[in-house]
C-alpha positions as CSV (number, residue, x, y, z in Angstrom):
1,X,150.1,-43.5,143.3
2,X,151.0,-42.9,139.5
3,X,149.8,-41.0,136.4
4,X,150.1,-42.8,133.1
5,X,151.6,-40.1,130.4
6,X,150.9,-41.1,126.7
7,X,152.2,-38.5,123.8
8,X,151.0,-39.0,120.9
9,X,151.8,-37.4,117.2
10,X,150.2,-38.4,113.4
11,X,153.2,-40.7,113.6
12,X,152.5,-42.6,116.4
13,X,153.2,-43.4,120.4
14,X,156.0,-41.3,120.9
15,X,156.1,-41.7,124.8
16,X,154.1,-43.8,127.6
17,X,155.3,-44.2,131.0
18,X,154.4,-43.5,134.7
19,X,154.9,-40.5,136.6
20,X,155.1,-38.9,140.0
21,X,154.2,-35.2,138.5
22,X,154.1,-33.6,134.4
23,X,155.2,-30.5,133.9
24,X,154.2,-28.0,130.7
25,X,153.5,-24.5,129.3
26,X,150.2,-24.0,128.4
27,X,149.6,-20.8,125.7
28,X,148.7,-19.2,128.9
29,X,151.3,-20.4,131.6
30,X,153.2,-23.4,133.3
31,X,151.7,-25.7,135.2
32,X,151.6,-29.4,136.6
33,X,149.9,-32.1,137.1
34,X,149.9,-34.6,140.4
35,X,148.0,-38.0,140.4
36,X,144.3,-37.8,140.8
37,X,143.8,-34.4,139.4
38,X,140.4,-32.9,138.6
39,X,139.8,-33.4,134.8
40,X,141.5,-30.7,132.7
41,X,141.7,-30.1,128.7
42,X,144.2,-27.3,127.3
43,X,145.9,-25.9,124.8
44,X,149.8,-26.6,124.8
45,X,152.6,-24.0,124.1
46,X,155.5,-25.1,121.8
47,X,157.8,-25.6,125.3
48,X,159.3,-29.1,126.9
49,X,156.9,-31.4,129.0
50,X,158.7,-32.6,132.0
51,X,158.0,-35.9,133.4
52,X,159.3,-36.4,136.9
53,X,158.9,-40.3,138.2
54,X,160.9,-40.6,141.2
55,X,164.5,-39.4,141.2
56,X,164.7,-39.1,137.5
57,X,163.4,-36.5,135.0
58,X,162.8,-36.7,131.0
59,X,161.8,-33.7,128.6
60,X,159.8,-34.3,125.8
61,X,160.0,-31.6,123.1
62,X,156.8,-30.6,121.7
63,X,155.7,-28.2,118.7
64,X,152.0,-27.4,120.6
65,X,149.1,-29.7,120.7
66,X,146.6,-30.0,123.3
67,X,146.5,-32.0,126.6
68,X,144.1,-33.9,128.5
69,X,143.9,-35.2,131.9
70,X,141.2,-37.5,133.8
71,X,143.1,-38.1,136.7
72,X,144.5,-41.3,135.8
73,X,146.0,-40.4,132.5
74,X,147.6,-37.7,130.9
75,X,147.2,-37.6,127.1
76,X,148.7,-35.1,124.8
77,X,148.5,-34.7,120.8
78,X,150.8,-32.8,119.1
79,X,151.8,-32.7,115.3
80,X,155.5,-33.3,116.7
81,X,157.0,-34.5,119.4
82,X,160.7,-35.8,120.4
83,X,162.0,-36.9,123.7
84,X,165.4,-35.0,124.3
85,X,166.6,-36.8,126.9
């Protein structure tokens, strides 16, 4: 099972794929997120979010926002974002 991750900035869809796990800093610590996780909303720190699907790994830079997660889909909005790799 997957977890749809969508990124969004003022600009637009900056990112939208499947993933095995996310990865971020909140403004109070790292965590991550597995398929089917219990809802969660929270504030993001200017860091990287890592999205693992399978073997491979992208960062997506991002200058805060906040995240949400139903358990199917991970959404964050930030006022910038950029994927790095």
């Amino acid at each position: 099972m997957k977890i749809k991750v969508k990124i969004l900035t003022p600009g637009g869809k900056v990112y939208e794929k499947d993933a095995d796990l996310v990865n971020f800093r909140t403004i109070e610590g790292a965590m991550g997120i597995l398929p089917r996780r219990i809802p969660i909303i929270t504030h993001l720190a200017v860091s990287d979010i890592e999205v693992v699907n399978e073997d491979r790994r992208e960062k997506i830079k991002v200058a805060g926002g906040f995240l949400y997660c139903d358990g199917k889909v991970v959404s964050v909005v930030s006022s910038d974002a950029e994927v790095v790799n």
